[in-house]
C-alpha positions as CSV (number, residue, x, y, z in Angstrom):
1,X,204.1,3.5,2.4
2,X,200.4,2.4,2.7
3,X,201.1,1.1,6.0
4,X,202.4,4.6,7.9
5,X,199.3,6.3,6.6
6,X,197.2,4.2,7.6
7,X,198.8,4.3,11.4
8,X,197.8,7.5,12.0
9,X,194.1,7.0,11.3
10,X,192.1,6.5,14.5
11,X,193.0,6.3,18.0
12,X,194.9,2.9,18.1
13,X,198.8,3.1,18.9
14,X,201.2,3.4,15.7
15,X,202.9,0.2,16.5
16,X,199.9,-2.2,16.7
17,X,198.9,-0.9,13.0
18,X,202.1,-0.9,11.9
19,X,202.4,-5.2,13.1
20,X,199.3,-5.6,11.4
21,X,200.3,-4.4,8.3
22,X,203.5,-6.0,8.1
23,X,204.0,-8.5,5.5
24,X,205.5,-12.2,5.9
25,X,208.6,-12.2,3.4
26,X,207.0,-15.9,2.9
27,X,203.6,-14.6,2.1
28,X,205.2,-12.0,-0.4
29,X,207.3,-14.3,-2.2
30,X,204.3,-16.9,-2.4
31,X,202.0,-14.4,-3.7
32,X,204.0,-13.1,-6.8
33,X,204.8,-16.6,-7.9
34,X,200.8,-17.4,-7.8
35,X,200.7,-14.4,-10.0
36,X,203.3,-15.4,-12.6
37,X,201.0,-18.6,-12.7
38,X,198.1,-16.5,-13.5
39,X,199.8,-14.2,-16.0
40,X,201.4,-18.0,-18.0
41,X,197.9,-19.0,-17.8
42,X,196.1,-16.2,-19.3
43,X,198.9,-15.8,-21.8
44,X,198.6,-18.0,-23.3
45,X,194.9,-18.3,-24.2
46,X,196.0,-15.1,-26.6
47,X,199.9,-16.1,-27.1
48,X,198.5,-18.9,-29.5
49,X,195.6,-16.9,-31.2
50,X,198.4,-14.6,-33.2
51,X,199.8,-17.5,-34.2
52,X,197.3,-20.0,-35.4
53,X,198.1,-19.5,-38.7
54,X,202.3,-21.2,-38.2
55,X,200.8,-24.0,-35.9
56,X,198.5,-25.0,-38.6
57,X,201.2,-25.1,-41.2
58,X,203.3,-26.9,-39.2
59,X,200.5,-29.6,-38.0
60,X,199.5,-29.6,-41.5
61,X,195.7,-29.1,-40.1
62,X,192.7,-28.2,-41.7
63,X,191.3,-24.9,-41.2
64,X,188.0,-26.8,-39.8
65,X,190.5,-28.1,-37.8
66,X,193.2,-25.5,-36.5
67,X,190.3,-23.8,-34.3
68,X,190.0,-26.6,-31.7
69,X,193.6,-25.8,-30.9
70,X,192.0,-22.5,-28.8
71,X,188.4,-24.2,-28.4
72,X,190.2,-27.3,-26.2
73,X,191.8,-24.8,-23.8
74,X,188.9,-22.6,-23.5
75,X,186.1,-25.3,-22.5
76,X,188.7,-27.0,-20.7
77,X,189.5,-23.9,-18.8
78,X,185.6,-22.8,-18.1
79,X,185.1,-25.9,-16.2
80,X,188.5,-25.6,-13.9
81,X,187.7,-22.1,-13.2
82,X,184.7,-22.8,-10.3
83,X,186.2,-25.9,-9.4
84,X,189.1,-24.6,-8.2
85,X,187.4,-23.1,-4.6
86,X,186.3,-26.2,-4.0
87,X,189.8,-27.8,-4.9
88,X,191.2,-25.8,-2.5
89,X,189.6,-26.2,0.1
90,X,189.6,-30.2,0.1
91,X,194.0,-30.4,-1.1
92,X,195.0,-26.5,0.1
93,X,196.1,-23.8,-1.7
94,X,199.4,-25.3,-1.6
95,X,199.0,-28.6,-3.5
96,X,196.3,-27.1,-5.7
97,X,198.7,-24.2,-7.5
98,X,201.6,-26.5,-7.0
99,X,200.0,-29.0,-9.0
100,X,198.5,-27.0,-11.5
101,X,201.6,-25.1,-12.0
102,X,203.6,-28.2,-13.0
103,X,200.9,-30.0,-14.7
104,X,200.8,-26.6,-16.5
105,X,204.8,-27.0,-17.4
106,X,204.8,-30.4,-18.5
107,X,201.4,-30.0,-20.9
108,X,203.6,-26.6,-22.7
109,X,206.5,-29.3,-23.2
110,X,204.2,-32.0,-25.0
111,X,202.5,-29.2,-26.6
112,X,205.6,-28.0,-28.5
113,X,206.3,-32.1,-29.2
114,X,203.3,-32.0,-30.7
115,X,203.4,-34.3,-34.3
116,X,199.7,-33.9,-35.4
117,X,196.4,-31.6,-34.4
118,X,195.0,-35.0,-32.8
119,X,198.4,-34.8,-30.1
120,X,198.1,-30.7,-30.1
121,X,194.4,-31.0,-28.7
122,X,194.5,-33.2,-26.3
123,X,197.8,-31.5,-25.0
124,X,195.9,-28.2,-25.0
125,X,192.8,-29.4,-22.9
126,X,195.3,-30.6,-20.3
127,X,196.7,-27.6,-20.4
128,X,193.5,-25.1,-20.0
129,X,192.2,-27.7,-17.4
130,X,195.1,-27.5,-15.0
131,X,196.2,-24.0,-15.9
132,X,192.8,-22.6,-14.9
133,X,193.4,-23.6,-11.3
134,X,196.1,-20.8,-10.7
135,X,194.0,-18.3,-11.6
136,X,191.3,-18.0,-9.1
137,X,193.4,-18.8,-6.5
138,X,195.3,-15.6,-6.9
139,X,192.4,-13.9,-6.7
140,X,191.4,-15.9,-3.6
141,X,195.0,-15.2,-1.9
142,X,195.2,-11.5,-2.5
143,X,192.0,-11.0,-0.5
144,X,192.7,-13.4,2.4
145,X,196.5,-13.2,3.3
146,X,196.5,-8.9,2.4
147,X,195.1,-6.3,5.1
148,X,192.6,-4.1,3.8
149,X,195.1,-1.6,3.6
150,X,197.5,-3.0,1.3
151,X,194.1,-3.7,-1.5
152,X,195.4,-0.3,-3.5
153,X,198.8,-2.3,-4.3
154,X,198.1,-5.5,-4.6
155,X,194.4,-5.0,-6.1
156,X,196.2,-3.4,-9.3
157,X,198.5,-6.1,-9.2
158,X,196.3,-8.7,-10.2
159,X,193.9,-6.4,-11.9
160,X,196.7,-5.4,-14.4
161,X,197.5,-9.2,-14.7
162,X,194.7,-10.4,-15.6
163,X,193.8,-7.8,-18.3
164,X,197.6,-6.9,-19.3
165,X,198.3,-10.8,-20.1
166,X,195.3,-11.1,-23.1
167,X,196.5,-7.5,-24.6
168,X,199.9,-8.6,-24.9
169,X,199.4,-12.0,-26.2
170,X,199.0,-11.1,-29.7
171,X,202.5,-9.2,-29.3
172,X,204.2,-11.8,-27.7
173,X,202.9,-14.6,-29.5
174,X,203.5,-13.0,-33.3
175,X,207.4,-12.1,-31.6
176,X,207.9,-15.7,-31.0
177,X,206.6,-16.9,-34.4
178,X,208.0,-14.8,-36.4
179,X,211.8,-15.2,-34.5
180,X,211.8,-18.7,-33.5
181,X,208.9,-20.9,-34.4
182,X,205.6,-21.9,-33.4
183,X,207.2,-24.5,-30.8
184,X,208.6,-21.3,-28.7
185,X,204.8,-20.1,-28.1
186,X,204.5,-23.3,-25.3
187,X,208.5,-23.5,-24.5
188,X,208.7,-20.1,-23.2
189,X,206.3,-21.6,-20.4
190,X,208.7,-24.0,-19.3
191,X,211.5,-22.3,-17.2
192,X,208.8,-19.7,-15.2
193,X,206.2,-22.7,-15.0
194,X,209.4,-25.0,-13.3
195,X,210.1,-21.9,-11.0
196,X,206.6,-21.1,-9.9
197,X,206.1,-24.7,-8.7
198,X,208.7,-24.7,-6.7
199,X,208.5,-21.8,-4.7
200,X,204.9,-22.1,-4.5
201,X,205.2,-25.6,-3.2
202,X,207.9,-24.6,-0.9
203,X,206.3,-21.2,0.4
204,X,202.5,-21.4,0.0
205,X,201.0,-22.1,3.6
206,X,197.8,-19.8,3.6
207,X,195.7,-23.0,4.4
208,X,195.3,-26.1,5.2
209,X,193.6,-29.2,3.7
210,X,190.2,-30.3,4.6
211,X,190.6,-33.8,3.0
212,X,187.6,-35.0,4.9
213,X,185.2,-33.1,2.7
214,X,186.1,-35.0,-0.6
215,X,184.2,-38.3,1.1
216,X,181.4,-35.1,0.9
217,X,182.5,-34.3,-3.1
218,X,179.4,-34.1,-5.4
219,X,180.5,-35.9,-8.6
220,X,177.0,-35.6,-10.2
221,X,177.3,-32.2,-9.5
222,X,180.8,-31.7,-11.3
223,X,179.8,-33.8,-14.4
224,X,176.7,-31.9,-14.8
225,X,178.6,-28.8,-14.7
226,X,181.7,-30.0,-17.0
227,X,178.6,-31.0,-19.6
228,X,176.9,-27.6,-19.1
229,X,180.1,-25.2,-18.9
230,X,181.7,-26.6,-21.7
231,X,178.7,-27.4,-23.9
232,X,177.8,-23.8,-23.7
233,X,181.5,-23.0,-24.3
234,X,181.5,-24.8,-27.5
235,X,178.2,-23.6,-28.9
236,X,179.7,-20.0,-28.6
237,X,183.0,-20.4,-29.8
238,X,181.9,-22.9,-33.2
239,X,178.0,-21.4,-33.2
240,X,179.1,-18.8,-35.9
241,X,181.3,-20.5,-38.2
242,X,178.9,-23.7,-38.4
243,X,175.6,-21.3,-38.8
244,X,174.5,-21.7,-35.0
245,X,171.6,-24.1,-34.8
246,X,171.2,-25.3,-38.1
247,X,174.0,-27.5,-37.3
248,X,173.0,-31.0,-36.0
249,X,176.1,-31.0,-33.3
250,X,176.0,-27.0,-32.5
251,X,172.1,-27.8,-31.5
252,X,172.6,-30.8,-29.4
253,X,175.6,-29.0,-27.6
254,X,173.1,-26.9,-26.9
255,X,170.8,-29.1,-25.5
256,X,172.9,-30.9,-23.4
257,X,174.2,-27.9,-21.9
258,X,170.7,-26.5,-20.8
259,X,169.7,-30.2,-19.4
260,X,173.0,-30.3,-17.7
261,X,172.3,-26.7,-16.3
262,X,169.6,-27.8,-14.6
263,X,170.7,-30.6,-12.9
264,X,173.9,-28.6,-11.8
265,X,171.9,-25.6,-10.2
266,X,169.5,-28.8,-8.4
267,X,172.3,-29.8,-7.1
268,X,174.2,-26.6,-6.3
269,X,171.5,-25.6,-4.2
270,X,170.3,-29.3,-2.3
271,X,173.9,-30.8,-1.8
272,X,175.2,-31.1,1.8
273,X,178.6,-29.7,-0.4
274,X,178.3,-28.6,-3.8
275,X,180.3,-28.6,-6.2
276,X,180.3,-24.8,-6.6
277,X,179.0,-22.7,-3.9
278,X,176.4,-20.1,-5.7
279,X,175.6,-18.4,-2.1
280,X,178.1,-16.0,-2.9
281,X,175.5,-14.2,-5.2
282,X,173.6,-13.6,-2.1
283,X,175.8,-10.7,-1.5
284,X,174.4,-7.8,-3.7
285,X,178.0,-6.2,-4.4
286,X,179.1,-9.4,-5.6
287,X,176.5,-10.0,-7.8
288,X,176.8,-6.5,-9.2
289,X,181.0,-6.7,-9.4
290,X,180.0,-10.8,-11.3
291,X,177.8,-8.8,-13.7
292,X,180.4,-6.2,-14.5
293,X,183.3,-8.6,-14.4
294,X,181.0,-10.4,-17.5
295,X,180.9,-7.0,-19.7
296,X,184.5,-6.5,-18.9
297,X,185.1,-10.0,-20.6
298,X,182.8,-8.6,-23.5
299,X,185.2,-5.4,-23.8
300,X,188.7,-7.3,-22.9
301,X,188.8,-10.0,-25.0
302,X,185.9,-8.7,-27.7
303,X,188.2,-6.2,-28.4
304,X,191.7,-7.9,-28.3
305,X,190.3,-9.7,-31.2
306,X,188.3,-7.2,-33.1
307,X,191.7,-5.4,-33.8
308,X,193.7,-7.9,-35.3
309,X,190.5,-9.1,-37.5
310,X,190.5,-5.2,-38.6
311,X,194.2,-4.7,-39.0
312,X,194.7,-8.5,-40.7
313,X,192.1,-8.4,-42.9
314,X,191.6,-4.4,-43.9
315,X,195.2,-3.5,-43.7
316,X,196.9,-6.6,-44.6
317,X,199.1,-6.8,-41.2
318,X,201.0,-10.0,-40.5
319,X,201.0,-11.0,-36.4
320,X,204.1,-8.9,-35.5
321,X,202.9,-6.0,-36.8
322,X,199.3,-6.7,-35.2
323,X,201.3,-7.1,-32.1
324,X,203.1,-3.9,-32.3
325,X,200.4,-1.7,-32.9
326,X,197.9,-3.6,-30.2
327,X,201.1,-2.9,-27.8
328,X,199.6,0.8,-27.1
329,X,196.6,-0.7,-24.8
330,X,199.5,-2.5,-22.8
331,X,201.7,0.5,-22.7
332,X,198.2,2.5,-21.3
333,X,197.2,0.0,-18.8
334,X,200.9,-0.5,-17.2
335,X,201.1,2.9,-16.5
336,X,197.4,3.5,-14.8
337,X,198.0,0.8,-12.6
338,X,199.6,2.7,-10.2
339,X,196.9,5.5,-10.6
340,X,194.3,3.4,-10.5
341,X,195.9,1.8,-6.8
342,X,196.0,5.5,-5.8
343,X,192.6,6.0,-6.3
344,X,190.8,3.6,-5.0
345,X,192.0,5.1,-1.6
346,X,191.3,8.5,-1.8
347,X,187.8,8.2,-4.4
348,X,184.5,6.9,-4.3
349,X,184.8,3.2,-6.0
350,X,181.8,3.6,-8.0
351,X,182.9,7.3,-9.8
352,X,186.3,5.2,-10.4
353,X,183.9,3.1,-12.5
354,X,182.7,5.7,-14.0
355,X,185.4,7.0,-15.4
356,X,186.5,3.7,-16.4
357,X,183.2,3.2,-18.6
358,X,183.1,6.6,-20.2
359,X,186.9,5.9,-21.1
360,X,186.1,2.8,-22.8
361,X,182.8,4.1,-24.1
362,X,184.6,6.8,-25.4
363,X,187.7,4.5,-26.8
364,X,184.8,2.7,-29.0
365,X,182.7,5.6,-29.9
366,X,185.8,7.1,-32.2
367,X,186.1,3.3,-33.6
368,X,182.6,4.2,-35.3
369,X,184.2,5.9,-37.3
370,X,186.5,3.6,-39.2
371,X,187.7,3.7,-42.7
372,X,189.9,1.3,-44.6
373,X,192.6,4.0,-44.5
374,X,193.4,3.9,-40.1
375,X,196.7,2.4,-39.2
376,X,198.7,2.5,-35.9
377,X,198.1,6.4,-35.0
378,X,194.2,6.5,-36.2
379,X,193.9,3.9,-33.1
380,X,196.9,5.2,-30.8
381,X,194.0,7.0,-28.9
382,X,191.1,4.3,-28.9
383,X,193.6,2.2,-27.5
384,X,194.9,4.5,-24.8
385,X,190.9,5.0,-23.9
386,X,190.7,1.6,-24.0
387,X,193.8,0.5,-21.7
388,X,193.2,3.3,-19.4
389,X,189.3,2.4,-19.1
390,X,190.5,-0.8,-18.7
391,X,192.2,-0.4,-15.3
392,X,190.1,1.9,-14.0
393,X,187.3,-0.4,-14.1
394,X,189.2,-3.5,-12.8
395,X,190.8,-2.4,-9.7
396,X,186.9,-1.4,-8.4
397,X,185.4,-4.3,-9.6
398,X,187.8,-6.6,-7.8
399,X,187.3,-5.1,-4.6
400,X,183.5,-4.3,-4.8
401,X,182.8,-7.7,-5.8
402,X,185.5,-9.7,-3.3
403,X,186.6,-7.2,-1.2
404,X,183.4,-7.8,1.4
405,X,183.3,-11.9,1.0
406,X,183.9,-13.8,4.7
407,X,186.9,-15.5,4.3
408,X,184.9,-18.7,4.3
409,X,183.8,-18.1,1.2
410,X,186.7,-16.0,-0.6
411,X,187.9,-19.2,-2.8
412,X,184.9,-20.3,-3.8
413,X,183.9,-16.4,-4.7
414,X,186.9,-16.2,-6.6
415,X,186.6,-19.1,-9.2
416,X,183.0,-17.7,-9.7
417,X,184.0,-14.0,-10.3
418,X,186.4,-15.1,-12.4
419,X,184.1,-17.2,-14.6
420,X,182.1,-14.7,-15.1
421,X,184.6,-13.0,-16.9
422,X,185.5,-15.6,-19.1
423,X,181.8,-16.6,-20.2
424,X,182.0,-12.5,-20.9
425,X,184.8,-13.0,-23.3
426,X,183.1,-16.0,-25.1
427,X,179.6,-14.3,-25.1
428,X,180.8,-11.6,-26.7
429,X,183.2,-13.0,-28.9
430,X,180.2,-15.1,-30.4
431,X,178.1,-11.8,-30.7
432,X,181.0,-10.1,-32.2
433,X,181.4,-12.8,-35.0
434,X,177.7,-13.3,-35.6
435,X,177.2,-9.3,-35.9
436,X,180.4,-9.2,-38.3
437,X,178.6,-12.1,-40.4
438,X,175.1,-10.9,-41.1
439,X,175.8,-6.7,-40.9
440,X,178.7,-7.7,-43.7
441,X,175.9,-9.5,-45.8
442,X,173.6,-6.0,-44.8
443,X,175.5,-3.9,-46.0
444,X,176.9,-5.6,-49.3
445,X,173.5,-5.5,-50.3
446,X,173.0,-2.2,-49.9
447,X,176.0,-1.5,-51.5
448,X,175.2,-3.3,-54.5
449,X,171.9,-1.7,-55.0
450,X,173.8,1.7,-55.2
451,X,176.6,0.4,-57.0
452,X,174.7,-0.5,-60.2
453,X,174.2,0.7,-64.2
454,X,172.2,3.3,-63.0
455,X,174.7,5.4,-61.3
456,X,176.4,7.7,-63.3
457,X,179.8,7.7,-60.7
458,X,179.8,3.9,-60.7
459,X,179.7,3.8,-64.2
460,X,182.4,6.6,-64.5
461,X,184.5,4.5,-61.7
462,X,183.7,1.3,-64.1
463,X,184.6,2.8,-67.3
464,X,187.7,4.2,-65.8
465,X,189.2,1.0,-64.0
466,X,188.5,-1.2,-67.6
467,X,189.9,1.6,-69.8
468,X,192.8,1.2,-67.4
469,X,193.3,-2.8,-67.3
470,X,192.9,-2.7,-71.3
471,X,196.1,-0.8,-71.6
472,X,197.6,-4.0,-70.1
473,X,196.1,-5.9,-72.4
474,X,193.4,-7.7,-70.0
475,X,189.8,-8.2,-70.2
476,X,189.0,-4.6,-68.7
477,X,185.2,-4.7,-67.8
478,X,185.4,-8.3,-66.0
479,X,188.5,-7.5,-64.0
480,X,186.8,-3.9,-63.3
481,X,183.5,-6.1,-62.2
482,X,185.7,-8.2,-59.5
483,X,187.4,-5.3,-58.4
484,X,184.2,-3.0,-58.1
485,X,182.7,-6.7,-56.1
486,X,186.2,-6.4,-54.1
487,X,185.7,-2.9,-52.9
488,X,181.9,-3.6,-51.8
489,X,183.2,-6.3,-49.7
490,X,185.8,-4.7,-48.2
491,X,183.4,-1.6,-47.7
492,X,180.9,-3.8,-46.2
493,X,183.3,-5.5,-43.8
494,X,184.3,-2.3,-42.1
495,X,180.7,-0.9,-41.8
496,X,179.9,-4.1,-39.9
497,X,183.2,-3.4,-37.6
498,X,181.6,0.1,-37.0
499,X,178.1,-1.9,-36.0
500,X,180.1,-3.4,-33.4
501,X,181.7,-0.7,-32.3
502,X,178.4,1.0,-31.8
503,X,176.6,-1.9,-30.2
504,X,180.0,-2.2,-27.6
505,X,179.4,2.0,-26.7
506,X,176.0,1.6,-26.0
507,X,177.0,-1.8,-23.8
508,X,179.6,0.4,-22.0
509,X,177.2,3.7,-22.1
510,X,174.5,1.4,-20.0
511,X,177.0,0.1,-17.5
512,X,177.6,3.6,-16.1
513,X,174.0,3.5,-14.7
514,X,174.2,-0.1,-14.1
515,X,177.0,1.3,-11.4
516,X,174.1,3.6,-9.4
517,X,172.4,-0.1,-8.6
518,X,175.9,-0.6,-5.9
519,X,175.5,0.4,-2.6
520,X,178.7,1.8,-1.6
521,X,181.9,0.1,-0.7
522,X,184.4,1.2,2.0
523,X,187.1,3.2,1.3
524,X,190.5,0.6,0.7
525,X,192.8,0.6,2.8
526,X,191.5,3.5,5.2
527,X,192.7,1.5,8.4
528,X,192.3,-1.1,9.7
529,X,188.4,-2.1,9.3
530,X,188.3,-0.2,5.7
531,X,186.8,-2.4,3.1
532,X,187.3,-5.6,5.4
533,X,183.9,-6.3,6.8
């Protein structure tokens, strides 16, 4: 294992290395239960997303309304996030995931009780407040209770987590729909959520609580960021569909968030104890590995929902078929893991990076491409790019950007990191939408110009699709006119998903010199001191 290769490196004795990389049992046990927490957490932000469509039937929502079911979980999530290093250090690690892990549990069971959208909002909230405090503290905990030498196992661990749990959602969610019912989607939480609080509660002891600091706590400071993260959250997630700032409420959300922003960096910087501790971005990795988290957001979650857009609205695909063929990324990603652990010991962490990008860059780059024609095997190998980019580019980002944090400032670090890529995800799901909304209009009027009386082979096409519905008996040149506007549109909506495909290469393209900007990192888990200080 790790731990005998590491003995041998240096002068120190064998046994001395071998104590110090010797796991607690208690530590062990505690860890994978945080990171069941994390994986139910992350779930099911994409677990519901497939399956929007049943939970609105069986609310009997609007579809103005339906949207808030993911909206309410994500802003309430956003805010948790940072909070949660500051949480832990007043209540522990302890009572913090304990907590959140069966406040978690019980908001899935009133979320599948759920009568009306009103109930299924409010339920949701709770449950992306409390469920975002599990996942930073995993984070957190992997960094502080691991030796440096054990980073290549547990590193993947959490990186494969973390990205694994929003590629598979769309599977799992559209499995549970389609079998059972839309209920299932927040019931299958119940059992691993009632098992995780127990064994964290009974076999989490990595710190203890500093209650005196919350007579310290800065409640200006977390109001001002609660009205600034989830202002901004809600401007990106409903700009698009309510035409950004020509909306009354999109632009005073927007307001309100920059007012709010200012009064929570004032504070973050002039408090005895803030809210959030921003020093972390003093540390030049970690402000690099925060940046590259962010783009990662962009490419994780931009990407698990350009797919099912394509393959739903192109190719006509219900959510378990969606599922199925987005199953290939998780397939890809499972299986570097490993590789990607073994890696990170023996190569540079910034050429891992590397790779990582030009996998990506290269998944996207064929996805320029697209016709109305791909299927499952046109994207079997964007997807493997993808998944395989995917991990490659996690498992160095994790420990460039926490890997050399004190332990003072490891929880803290965490929730911010973490953020970062969420507020990716939502950035680029709002640049995603907007691109898909005004290339589409682009490029049906382009379309159109071509497509008119004086083109001999849209007059032939026209001719031939009215001579063919008159033989049925129909009107022939209107329907021909509403299919010829049919085929524009659908023409013009997969140009636009090749725009964004283009724009997300050249994103990926331009982090592979962003990596040059790192100094760099030890080597994980080359002894004792490697990628510790």
């Amino acid at each position: 294992m790790a731990g005998s290769a590491t003995a041998t490196a240096g002068t120190m004795p064998a046994a001395p290395a071998h104590a110090a990389d010797r796991m607690d049992p208690r530590k062990l046990i505690a860890f994978f239960a945080m990171v069941l927490g994390m994986f139910m957490s992350i779930l099911d932000i994409q677990i519901v997303s497939a399956s929007l469509a049943e939970i609105q039937a069986g609310l009997s929502a609007g579809s103005d309304e339906i949207g808030w079911v993911q909206t309410a979980y994500l802003i309430a999530e956003v805010i948790m996030i940072p909070l949660s290093g500051t949480l832990a250090r007043i209540i522990s690690t302890r009572y913090l995931f304990a907590i959140s892990a069966a406040g978690f549990t019980m908001a899935s069971a009133l979320a599948a009780t759920a009568t009306n959208i009103d109930q299924m909002i409010v339920y949701r909230a709770i449950q992306g407040f409390i469920g975002g405090g599990m996942i930073p503290s995993v984070f957190a905990a992997a960094f502080t209770i691991f030796p440096p030498s054990k980073r290549s196992i547990v590193s993947p661990i959490i990186g494969l987590i973390a990205t694994l749990a929003p590629t598979i959602g769309p599977t799992v969610g559209g499995y549970l729909s389609h079998a059972f019912s839309w209920h299932w989607l927040f019931l299958v939480n119940i059992v691993p959520g009632i098992i995780v609080t127990l064994v964290t509660w009974n076999f989490i002891d990595f710190d203890k609580p500093e209650l005196s600091l919350f007579k310290k706590f800065d409640w200006w400071g977390l109001i001002s960021m609660g009205v600034f993260l989830g202002a901004l959250e809600y401007v990106l997630e409903e700009g698009n569909s309510n035409d950004w700032f020509n909306d009354n409420s999109i632009a005073l959300a927007a307001v309100a968030s920059g007012v709010a922003a200012i009064v929570f960096f004032y504070r973050a910087f002039t408090v005895e104890f803030p809210v959030v501790d921003l020093k972390a971005f003093a540390n030049r990795n970690f402000s690099f590995g925060s940046v590259f988290s962010f783009v990662m957001g962009i490419g994780l979650y931009g990407l698990t929902y350009i797919y099912p857009v394509y393959l739903g609205r192109i190719r006509g695909y219900d959510s378990l078929m969606i599922g199925e063929t987005m199953f290939v990324s998780g397939l890809a990603m499972f299986f570097t893991a490993p590789i990607a652990g073994r890696l990170s010991t023996k190569m540079d962490l910034r050429l891992m990076m590397v790779i990582g990008f030009i996998s990506f860059a290269a998944g996207t780059y064929i996805m320029i491409h697209l016709t109305a024609d791909w299927d499952f095997y046109e994207l079997f190998i964007p997807q493997i790019l993808r998944g395989f980019g995917l991990m490659m580019c996690m498992v160095p980002i994790n420990n460039i950007a926490l890997g050399t944090m004190p332990p003072s400032r490891i929880r803290g670090a965490s929730g911010l990191f973490n953020l970062t890529r969420n507020l990716g995800g939502a950035v680029g799901l709002a640049v995603i939408n907007t691109v898909l909304t005004s290339r589409q209009d682009v490029h049906y009027e382009r379309l159109r110009e071509n497509v008119d009386w004086g083109n001999p082979a849209a007059i032939d096409q026209m001719n031939n699709m009215a001579a063919n519905f008159n033989s049925y008996g129909m009107d022939g040149t209107s329907v021909a006119i509403k299919q010829m506007v049919g085929l524009a549109t659908k023409q013009a909506v997969i140009l636009s998903f090749s725009d964004v495909f283009l724009i997300l290469t050249a994103l990926f393209v331009a982090m592979i010199l962003g990596v040059a900007m790192i100094k760099k990192p030890a080597p994980q888990g080359g002894g004792g001191g490697g990628g510790g200080h």
